[in-house]
C-alpha positions in Angstrom: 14.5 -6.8 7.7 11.0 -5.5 9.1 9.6 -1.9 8.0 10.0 -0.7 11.7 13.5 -2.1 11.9 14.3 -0.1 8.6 13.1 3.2 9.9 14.8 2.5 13.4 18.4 1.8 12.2 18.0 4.5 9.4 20.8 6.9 9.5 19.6 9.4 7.0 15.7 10.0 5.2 14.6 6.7 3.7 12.3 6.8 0.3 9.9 3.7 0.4 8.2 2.7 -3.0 4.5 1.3 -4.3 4.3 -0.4 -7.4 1.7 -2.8 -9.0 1.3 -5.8 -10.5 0.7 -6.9 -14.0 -2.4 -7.4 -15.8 -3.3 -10.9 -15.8 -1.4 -12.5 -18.8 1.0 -10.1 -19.1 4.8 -10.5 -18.8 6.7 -9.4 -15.3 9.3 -8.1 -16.6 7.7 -4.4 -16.9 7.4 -4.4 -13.3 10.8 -5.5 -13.0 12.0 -3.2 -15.4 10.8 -0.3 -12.6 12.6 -1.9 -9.7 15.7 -2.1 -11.7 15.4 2.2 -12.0 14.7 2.5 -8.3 16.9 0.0 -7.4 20.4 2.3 -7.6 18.2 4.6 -5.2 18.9 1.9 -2.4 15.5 1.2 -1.6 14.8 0.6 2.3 11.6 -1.7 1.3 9.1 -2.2 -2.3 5.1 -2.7 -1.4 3.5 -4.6 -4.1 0.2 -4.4 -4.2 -2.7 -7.0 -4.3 -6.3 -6.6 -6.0 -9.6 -9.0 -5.4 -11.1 -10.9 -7.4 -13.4 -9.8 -10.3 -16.4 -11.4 -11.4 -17.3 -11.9 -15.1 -20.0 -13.7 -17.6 -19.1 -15.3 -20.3 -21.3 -16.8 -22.8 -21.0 -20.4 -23.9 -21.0 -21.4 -27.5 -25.0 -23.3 -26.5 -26.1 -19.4 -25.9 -25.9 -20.3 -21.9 -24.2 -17.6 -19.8 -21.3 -18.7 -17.3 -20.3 -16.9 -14.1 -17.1 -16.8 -13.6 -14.5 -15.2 -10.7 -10.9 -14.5 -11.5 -7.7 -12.4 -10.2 -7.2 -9.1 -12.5 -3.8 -8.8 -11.6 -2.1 -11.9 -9.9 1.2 -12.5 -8.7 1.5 -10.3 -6.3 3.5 -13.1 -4.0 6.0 -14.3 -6.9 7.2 -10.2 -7.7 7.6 -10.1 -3.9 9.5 -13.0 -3.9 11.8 -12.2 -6.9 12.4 -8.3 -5.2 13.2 -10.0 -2.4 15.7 -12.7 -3.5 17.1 -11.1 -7.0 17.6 -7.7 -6.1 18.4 -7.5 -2.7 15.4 -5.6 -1.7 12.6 -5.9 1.0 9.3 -6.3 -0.5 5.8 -5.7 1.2 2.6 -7.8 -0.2 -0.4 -6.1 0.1 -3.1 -8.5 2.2 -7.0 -7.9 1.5 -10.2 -8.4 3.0 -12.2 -8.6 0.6 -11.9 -11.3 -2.2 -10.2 -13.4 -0.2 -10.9 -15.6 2.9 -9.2 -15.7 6.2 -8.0 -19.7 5.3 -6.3 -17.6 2.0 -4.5 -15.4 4.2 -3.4 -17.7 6.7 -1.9 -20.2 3.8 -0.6 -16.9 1.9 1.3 -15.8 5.5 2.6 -19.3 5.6 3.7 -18.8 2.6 6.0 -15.8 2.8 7.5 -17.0 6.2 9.1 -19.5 4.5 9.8 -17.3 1.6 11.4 -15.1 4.5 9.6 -11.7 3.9 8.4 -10.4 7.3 6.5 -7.1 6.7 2.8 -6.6 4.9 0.6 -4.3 4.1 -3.0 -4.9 5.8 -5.9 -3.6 4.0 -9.7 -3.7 3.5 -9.1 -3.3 0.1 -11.7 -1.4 -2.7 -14.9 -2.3 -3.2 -14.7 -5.6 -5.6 -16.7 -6.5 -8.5 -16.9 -10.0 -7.0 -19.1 -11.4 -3.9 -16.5 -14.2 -3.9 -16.2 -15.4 -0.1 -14.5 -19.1 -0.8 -16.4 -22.2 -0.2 -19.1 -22.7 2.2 -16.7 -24.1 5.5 -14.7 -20.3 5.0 -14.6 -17.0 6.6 -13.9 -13.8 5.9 -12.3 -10.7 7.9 -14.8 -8.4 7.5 -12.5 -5.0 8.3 -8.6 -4.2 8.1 -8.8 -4.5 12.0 -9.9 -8.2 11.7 -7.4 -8.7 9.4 -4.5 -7.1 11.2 -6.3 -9.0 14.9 -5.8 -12.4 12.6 -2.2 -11.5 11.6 -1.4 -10.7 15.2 -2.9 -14.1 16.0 -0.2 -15.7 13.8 2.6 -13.9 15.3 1.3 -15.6 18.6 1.4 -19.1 17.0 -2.7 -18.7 17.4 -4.0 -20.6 13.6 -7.5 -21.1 12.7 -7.2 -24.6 13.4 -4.9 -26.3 15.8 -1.9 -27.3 14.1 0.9 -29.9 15.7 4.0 -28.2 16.5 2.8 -24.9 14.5 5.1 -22.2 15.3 5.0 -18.0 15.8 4.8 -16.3 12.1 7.4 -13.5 13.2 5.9 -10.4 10.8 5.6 -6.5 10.6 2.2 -5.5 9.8 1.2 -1.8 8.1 -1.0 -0.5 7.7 -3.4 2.5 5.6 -3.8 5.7 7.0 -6.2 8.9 5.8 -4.9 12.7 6.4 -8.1 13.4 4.9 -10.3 10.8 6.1 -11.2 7.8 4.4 -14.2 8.3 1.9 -16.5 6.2 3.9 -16.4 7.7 7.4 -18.4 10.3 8.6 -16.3 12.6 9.7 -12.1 12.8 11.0 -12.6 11.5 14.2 -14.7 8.4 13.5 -12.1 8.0 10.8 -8.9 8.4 13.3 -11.3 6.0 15.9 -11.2 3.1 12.6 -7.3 3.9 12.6 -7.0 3.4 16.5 -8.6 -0.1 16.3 -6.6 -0.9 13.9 -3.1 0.0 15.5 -4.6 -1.8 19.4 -5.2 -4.8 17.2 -1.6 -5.0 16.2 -0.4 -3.1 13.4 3.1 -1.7 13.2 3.1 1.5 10.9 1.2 3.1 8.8 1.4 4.6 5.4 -1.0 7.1 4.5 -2.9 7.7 1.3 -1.2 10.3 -1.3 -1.1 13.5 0.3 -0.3 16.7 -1.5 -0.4 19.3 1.2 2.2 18.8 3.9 -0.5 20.6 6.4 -2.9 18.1 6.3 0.2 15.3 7.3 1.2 17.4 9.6 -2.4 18.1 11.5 -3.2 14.0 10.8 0.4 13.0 12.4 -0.7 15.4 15.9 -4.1 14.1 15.9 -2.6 10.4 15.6 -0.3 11.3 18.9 -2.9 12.8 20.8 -5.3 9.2 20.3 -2.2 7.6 21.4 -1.2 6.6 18.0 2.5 6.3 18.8 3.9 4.1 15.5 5.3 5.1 12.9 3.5 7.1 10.5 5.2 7.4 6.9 3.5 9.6 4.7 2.3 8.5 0.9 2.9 11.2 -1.9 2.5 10.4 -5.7 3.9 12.7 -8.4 2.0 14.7 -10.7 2.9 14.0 -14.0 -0.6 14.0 -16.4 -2.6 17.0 -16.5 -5.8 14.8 -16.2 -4.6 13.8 -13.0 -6.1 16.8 -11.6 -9.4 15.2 -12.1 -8.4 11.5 -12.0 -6.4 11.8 -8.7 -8.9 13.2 -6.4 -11.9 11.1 -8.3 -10.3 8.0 -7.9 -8.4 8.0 -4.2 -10.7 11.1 -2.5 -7.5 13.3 -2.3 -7.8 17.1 -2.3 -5.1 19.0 -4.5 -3.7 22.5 -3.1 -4.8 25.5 -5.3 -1.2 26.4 -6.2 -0.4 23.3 -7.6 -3.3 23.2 -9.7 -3.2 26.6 -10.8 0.4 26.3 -11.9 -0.3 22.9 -14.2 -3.4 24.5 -15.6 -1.0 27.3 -16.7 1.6 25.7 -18.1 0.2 21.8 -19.2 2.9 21.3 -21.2 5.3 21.6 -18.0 3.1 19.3 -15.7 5.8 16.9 -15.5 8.5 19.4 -14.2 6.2 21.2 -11.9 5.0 17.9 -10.6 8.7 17.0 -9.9 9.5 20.6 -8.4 6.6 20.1 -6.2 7.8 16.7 -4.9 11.3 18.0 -3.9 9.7 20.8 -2.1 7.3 18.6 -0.1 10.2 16.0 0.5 12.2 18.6 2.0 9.8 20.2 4.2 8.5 16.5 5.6 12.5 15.8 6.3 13.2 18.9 7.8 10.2 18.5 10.2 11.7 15.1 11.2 9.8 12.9 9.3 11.9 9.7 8.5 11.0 8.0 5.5 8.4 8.9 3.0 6.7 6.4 0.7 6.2 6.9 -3.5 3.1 5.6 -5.0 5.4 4.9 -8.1 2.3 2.6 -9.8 3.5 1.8 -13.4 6.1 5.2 -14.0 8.5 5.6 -12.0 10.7 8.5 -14.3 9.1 11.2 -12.1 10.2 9.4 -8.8 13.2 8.9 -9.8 13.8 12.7 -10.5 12.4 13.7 -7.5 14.8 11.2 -5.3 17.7 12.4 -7.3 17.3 15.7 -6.4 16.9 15.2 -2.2 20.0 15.3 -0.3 
């Protein structure tokens, strides 16, 4: 079933989850391992999440220097796949922009129609260590909003190239969200302007970026209704759980932590994984209460703390 139609035949909160591939050459069955302790939490739908291309030299044994391109973490199709059709469970890919070409996505949406998964994530993606833009006849979406206008296209039966007797790709497309802006726009409202054309293009939902202070959800969520933003908006929390998150966190994803939450792990770092928990509850809880609908876990690789925090909700 699609994201939307999750959320619009839920009879109770729902608790989406994020989770991430393998390093290339490494087994499956860790990631599996984590669905199988999220799975007794009845899971309305699992994103999995994709990552570009990385470029590399390596040198030959004749002291000349090779460029080479390759995926850091592949497979993000096959874990769908087996979430999908082993355990029961929706699954979400994550789509890119950059890294791959527009012929990639359209042969990777073919792909999962027929693999019957009909929701997925739309992103631009981070910048990539590769200039990789497929061979010279290929073309690129440029922004999520050309991405999710392309996807849209396919839902219409519209292909890059005319195909004989081609039919609609039915799909649910998602898309990312910023309570605090995106790290690369100006301001908020050029930031909520980039969301807007993203949601007339097409897109479904939206799951915003980790967000530790309900507040900023809450102001994001009105400013999103006023623009006439009027999808779903599921918002992204992560669990604190490692005191260097306090740096890492807002370094890596440009998130903002509240000054009670970080006072109280600097306090007690020995406790940061119980106060972490404690202050997932509380913000479940108060996104519920105000009539949010589902809330989505950026599990990653450790899903203990998500667990915990699910156990305790009502």
């Amino acid at each position: 079933m699609k994201v939307t139609g999750k959320i619009s035949k839920a009879t109770g909160p729902l608790c989406s989850y994020e989770i991430i591939p393998p390093k290339r050459g490494k087994s499956a069955r860790d990631i599996l391992d984590i669905v199988e302790q999220l799975r007794p939490f009845d899971p309305p739908f699992i994103d999995v999440t994709s990552h570009s291309p990385v470029t590399y030299y390596q040198e030959l044994g004749d002291g000349t220097i090779k460029r080479r391109i390759r995926k850091k973490r592949p497979g993000t199709i096959g874990i769908c796949t087996v979430i999908q059709n082993r355990y029961g469970i929706d699954s979400v890919p994550h789509l890119l922009c950059r890294g791959f070409t527009r012929e990639e996505t359209e042969d990777a949406m073919i792909e999962l129609s027929y693999l019957g998964i009909e929701s997925v994530m739309a992103i631009r993606g981070d910048s990539s260590d590769s200039d990789y833009k497929g061979p010279a006849d290929s073309t690129v979406n440029l922004h999520a909003n050309h991405l999710v206008a392309q996807l849209a296209d396919l839902r219409r039966g519209v292909y890059l190239e005319d195909i004989a007797n081609s039919e609609p790709i039915d799909c649910c497309i998602g898309v990312c969200g910023y309570p605090e802006k995106h790290a690369e726009a100006p301001n908020a409202k050029t930031d909520l302007t980039y969301l807007k054309a993203k949601v007339d293009a097409g897109a479904d939902y939206i799951v915003t970026q980790m967000c530790f202070d309900n507040l900023k959800f809450f102001d994001f969520e009105k400013r999103c209704r006023e623009a006439g933003i009027d999808i779903p908006i599921i918002p992204g929390l992560k669990i604190m759980n490692k005191v260097g998150q306090l740096s890492t966190l807002p370094g890596r994803f440009q998130v903002s932590l509240p000054e009670t939450l970080v006072d109280e792990i600097t306090e007690n770092p020995k406790h940061v994984r119980e106060i972490g928990i404690r202050w997932g509850v509380k913000q479940c809880e108060e996104l519920f209460n105000h009539g949010v609908r589902c809330v989505h876990f950026y599990v990653l690789n450790d899903a203990r703390s998500v667990t915990k925090v699910v156990s305790q909700l009502a």
